[in-house]
C-alpha positions as CSV (number, residue, x, y, z in Angstrom):
1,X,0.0,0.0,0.0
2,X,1.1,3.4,-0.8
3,X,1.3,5.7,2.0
4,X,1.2,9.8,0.8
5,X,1.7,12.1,3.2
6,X,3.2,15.2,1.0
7,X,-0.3,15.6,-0.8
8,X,1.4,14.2,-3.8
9,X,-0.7,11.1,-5.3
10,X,1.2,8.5,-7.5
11,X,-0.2,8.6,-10.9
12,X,-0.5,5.3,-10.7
13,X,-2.9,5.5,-8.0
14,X,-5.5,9.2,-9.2
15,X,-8.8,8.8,-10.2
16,X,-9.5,6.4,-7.8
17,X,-12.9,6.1,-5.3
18,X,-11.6,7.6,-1.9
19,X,-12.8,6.5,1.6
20,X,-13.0,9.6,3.6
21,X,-12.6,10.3,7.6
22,X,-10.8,9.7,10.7
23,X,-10.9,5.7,11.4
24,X,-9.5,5.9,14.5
25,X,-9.6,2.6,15.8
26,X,-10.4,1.5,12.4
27,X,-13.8,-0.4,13.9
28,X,-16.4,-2.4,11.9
29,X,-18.3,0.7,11.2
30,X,-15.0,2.6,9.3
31,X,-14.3,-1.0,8.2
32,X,-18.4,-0.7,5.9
33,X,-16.7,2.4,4.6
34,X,-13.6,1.4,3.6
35,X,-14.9,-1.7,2.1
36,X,-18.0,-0.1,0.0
37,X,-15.1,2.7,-1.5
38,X,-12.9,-0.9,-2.1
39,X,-16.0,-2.7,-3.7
40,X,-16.8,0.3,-5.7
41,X,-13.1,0.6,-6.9
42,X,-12.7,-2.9,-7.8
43,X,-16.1,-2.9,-9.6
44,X,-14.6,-0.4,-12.2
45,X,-11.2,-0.9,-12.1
46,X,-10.1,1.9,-10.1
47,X,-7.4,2.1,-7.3
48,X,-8.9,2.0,-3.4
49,X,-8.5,4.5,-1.7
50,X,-8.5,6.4,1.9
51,X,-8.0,10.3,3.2
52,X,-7.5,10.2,6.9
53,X,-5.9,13.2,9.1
54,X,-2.9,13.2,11.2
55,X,-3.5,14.5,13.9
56,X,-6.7,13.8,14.9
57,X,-9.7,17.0,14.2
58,X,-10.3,16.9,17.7
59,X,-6.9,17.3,18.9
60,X,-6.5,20.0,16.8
61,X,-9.4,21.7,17.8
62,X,-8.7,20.6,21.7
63,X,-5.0,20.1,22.1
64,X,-5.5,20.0,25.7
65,X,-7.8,17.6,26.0
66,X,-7.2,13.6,27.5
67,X,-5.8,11.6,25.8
68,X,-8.2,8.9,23.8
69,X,-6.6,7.8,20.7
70,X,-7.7,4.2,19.6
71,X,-4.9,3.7,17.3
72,X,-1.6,5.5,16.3
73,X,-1.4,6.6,12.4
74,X,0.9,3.8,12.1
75,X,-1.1,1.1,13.0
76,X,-4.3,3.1,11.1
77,X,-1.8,2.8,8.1
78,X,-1.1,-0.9,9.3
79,X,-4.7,-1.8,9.4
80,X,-5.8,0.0,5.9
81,X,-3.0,-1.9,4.4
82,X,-4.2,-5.4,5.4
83,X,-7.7,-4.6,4.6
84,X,-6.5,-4.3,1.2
85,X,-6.4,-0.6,0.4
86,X,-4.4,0.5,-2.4
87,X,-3.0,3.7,-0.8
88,X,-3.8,5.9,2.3
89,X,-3.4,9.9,2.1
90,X,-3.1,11.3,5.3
91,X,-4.0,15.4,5.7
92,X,-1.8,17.4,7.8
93,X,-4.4,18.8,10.2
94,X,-3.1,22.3,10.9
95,X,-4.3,25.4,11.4
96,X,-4.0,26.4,7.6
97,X,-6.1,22.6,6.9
98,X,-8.4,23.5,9.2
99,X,-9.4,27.0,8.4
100,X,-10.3,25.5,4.5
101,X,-13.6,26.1,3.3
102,X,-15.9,23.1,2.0
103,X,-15.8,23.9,-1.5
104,X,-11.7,25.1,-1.4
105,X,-10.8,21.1,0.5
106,X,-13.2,19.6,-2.3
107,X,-11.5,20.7,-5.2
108,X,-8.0,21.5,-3.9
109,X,-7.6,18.3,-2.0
110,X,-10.1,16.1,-3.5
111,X,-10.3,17.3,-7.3
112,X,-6.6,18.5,-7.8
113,X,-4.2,16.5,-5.4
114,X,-6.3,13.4,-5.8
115,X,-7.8,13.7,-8.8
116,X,-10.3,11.6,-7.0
117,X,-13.6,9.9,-9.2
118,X,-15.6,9.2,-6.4
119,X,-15.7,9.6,-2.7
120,X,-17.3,7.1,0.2
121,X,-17.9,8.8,3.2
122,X,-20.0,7.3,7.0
123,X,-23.2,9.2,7.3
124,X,-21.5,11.5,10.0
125,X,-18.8,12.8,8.0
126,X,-18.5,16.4,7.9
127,X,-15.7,18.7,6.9
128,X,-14.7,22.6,5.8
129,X,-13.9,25.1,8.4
130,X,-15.9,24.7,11.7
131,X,-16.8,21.7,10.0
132,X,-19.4,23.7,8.4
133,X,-20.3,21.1,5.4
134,X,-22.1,17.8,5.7
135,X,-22.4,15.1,3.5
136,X,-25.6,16.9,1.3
137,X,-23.0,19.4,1.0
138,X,-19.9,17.0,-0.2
139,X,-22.3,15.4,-3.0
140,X,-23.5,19.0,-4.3
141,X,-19.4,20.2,-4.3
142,X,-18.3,17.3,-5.5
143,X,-20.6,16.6,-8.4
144,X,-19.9,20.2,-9.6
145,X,-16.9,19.1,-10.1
146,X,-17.6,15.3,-11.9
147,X,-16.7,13.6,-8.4
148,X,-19.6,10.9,-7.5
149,X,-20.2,10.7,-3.9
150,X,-21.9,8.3,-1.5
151,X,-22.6,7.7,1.7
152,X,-22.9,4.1,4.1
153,X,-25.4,4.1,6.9
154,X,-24.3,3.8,10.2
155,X,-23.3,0.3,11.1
156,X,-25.4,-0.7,14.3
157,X,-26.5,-3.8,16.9
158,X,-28.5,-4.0,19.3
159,X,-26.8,-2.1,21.7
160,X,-27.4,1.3,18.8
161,X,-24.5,2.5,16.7
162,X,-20.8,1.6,16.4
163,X,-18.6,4.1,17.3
164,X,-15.1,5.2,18.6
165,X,-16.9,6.6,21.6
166,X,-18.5,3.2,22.2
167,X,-15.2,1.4,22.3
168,X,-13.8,4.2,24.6
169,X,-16.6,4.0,27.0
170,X,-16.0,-0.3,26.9
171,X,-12.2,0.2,27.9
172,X,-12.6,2.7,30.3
173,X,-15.3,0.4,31.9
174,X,-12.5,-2.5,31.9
175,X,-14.4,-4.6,29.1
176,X,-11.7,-4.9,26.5
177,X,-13.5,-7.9,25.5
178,X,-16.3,-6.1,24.5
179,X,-14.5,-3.5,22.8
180,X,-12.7,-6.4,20.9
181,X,-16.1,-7.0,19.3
182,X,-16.5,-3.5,17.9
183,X,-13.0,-3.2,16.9
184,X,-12.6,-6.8,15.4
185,X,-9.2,-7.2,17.3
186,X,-8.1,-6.4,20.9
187,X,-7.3,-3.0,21.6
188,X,-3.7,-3.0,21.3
189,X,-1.1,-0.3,22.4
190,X,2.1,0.2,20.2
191,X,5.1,1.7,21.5
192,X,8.7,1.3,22.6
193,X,10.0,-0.2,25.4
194,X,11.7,1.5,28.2
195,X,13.7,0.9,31.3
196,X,11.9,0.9,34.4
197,X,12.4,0.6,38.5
198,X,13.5,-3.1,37.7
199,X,11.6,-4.3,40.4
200,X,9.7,-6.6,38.3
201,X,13.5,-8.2,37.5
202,X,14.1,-8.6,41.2
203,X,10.4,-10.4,42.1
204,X,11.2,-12.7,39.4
205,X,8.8,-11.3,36.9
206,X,10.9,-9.5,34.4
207,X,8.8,-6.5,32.7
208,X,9.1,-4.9,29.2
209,X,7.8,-0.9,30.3
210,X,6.3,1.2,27.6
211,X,4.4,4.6,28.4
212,X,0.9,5.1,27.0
213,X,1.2,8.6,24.9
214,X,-1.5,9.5,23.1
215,X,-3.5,6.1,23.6
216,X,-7.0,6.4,25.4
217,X,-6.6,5.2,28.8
218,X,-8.4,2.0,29.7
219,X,-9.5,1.1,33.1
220,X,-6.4,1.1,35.4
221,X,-5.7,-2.7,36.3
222,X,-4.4,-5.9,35.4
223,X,-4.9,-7.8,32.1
224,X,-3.9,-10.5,30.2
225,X,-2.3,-9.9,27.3
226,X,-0.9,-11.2,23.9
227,X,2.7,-9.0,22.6
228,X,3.6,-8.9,19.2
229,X,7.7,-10.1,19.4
230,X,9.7,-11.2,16.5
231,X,6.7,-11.2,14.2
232,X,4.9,-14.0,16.4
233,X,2.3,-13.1,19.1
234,X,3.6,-13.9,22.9
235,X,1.3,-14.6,26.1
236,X,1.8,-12.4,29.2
237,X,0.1,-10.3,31.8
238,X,0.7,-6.8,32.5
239,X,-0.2,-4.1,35.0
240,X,-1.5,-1.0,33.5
241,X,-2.0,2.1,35.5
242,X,0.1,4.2,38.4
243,X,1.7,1.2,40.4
244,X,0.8,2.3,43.4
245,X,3.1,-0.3,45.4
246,X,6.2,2.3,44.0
247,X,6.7,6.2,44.9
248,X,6.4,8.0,43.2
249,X,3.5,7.0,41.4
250,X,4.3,6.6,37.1
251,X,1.2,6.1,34.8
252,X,3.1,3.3,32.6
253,X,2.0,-0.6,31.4
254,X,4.1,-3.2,32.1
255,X,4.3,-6.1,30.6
256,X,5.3,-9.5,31.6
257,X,5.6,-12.3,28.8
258,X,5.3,-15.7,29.5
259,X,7.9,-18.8,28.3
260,X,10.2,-15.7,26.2
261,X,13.4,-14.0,27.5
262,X,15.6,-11.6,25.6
263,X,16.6,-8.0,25.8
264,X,13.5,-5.8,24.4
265,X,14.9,-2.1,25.5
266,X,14.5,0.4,22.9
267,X,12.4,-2.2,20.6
268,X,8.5,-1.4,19.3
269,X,6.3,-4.2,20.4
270,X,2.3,-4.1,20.5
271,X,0.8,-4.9,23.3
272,X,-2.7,-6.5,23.0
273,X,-4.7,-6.0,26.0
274,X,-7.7,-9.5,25.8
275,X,-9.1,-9.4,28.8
276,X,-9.2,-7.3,32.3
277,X,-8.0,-9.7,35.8
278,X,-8.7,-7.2,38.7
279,X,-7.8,-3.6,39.4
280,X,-4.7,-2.2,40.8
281,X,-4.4,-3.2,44.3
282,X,-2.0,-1.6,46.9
283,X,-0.7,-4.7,48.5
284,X,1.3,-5.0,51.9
285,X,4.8,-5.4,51.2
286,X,6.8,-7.2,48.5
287,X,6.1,-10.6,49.2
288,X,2.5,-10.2,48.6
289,X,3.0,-8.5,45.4
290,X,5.1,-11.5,44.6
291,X,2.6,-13.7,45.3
292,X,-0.3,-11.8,43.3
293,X,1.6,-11.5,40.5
294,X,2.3,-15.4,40.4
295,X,-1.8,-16.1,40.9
296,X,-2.0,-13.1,38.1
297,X,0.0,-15.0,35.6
298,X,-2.0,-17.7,36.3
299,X,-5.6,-16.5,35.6
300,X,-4.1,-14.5,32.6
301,X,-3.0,-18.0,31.1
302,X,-6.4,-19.4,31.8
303,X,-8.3,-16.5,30.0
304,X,-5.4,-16.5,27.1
305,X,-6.3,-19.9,27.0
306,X,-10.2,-19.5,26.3
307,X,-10.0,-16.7,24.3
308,X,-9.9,-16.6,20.3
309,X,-6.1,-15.2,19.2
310,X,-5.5,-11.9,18.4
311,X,-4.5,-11.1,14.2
312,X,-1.5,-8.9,13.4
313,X,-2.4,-5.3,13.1
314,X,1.2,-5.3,11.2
C-alpha cells in the first residue's frame, strides 16, 4: 500500500474512489466504509483508496484535551494496508487545513491532489472550516466538479450505533472484550520499550515498560495480554495504570511475557490487551505483590487460554 503524506498522489494511484474520515480505531463501522469505497473501486477498475488526518480533528481543535486515541497513524496505516487498500493519504491537520472552506478542501484536496472519481464517506462525515459542510453538502461540491459521492449508513446492533466513543466508553469500563467486538481485534497499544524501576526483574517477573502517549486510557488494572515479538504473538500479563506499590506514582503498562526471554529495550512491540484480571491493588509489602503476580499470571493463562487469538495489526 502506498502511503502519501506530502499531498502528492502517484499517478499510478489518481482517479481512484476515496474513503474519507478519521478511522480511528479503524472499527467495523470505518471497516463498511472502507470496504464499500474498495467494492466500488474494484467494480470499475479503479485504485482504493483512503483520506485520513494526522492529527486527529479533535486534537486539533482541543490540544488540551485527555488523551483517547484508539490507534496511532501507524497502526491506522497498518490496518488500511491489510484490509487491502491501495494507498492511504493522510492530511496534515493544521491550522492552515483547518481553516479550509468546504468547497476550497473539495477541489484543492479532492479534485486536484487526488484527482479523486468518487468519494465514500459514514453518514456522520463532515468537513470545511468549523466543520461547516455535511455530507448533502460534499455530494452538491463534488458533483460540480464530476466527483460521485456516497454515503454508508451507520453500522449498528443492538446495543445502537458503532462508534469510537463506544469502544472508549468499553475500555474505560474495563471490558476490553467487548471493545474487541467493535473493533474486530483487541485494543492494542504500540510503543517502545523502556527501562523501568527493575523491580519486576528482582520479584522474578521481568517487565518490558512502555508509556501510553496518546492512547486512550483503559480502566487502570491488570490484564492479560498477547505481545507482538519477533513477528509471532507472545502470552503475558501486565499491570497497566500508576503502580501504586512504588513512589512516586508513574502512569506506565508493564508487561510480563510468559515462556520468552531476551533483551527488548528500545524495541517497538504491541501490546494486545484480551481481557481485564482485577484492578490495581496496593498490597502490603513485597512478598504479597510477589505472590499476586504469580496467581495473576496464572488467571491471565487461563483467560489467554479461552479466548480466540489476536491477528496482526502489522
Amino acid at each position: 500500500m502506498e502511503r502519501v503524506f506530502d499531498g502528492v498522489v502517484p499517478a499510478a494511484k489518481r482517479g481512484g474512489v476515496v474513503a474519507l474520515g478519521n478511522f480511528d480505531g479503524f472499527h467495523r463501522g470505518h471497516q463498511a466504509v472502507v470496504g464499500a469505497a474498495m467494492g466500488a473501486a474494484r467494480a470499475s477498475g479503479r485504485p482504493a483508496l483512503v483520506a485520513t488526518f494526522d492529527p486527529h480533528p479533535a486534537r486539533a481543535f482541543r490540544p488540551d484535551a485527555p488523551p483517547f486515541a484508539l490507534t496511532t497513524t501507524d497502526q491506522k496505516l497498518d490496518l488500511l494496508e491489510g484490509f487491502g487498500v491501495d494507498a492511504t493519504i493522510v492530511f496534515s491537520f493544521d491550522a492552515a487545513f483547518a481553516a479550509l472552506s468546504g468547497p476550497d478542501f473539495v477541489r484543492v484536496w479532492l479534485a486536484d491532489a487526488i484527482g479523486a472519481a468518487a468519494v465514500v464517506s459514514g453518514a456522520d462525515f463532515t468537513f470545511g472550516a468549523k466543520r461547516s459542510c455535511d455530507t448533502a453538502m460534499l455530494a452538491t461540491l463534488s458533483g460540480d466538479l464530476g466527483i460521485a459521492a456516497s454515503v454508508v449508513p451507520a453500522v449498528t446492533d443492538a446495543v445502537g450505533i458503532l462508534s469510537s466513543s463506544r469502544i472508549r466508553a468499553l475500555l474505560q469500563a474495563a471490558d476490553p472484550v467487548g471493545a474487541a467486538r467493535l473493533l474486530t481485534r483487541p485494543f492494542t497499544i504500540r510503543g517502545v520499550v523502556e527501562h523501568g524501576a527493575k523491580l519486576g526483574r528482582i520479584l522474578g517477573f521481568p517487565t518490558a515498560n512502555v508509556t501510553l502517549g496518546a492512547y486512550l486510557r483503559p480502566a487502570y488494572g491488570v490484564y492479560a495480554v498477547r505481545v507482538l515479538v519477533d513477528g509471532r504473538w507472545v502470552d503475558g500479563v501486565a499491570n497497566l495504570g500508576i503502580r501504586p506499590m512504588i513512589e512516586p506514582p508513574l502512569e506506565l503498562l508493564e508487561v510480563h511475557l510468559f515462556d520468552w526471554s531476551g533483551d527488548l529495550y528500545g524495541r517497538t512491540i504491541d501490546v494486545a490487551l484480551v481481557a481485564f484480571l482485577r484492578p490495581e491493588w496496593k498490597l502490603d509489602g513485597l512478598d504479597a505483590l510477589k505472590v499476586q503476580i504469580d496467581a495473576d499470571c496464572v488467571a491471565a493463562k487461563a483467560r489467554l487460554d479461552a479466548e480466540p487469538h489476536v491477528r496482526s495489526t502489522r
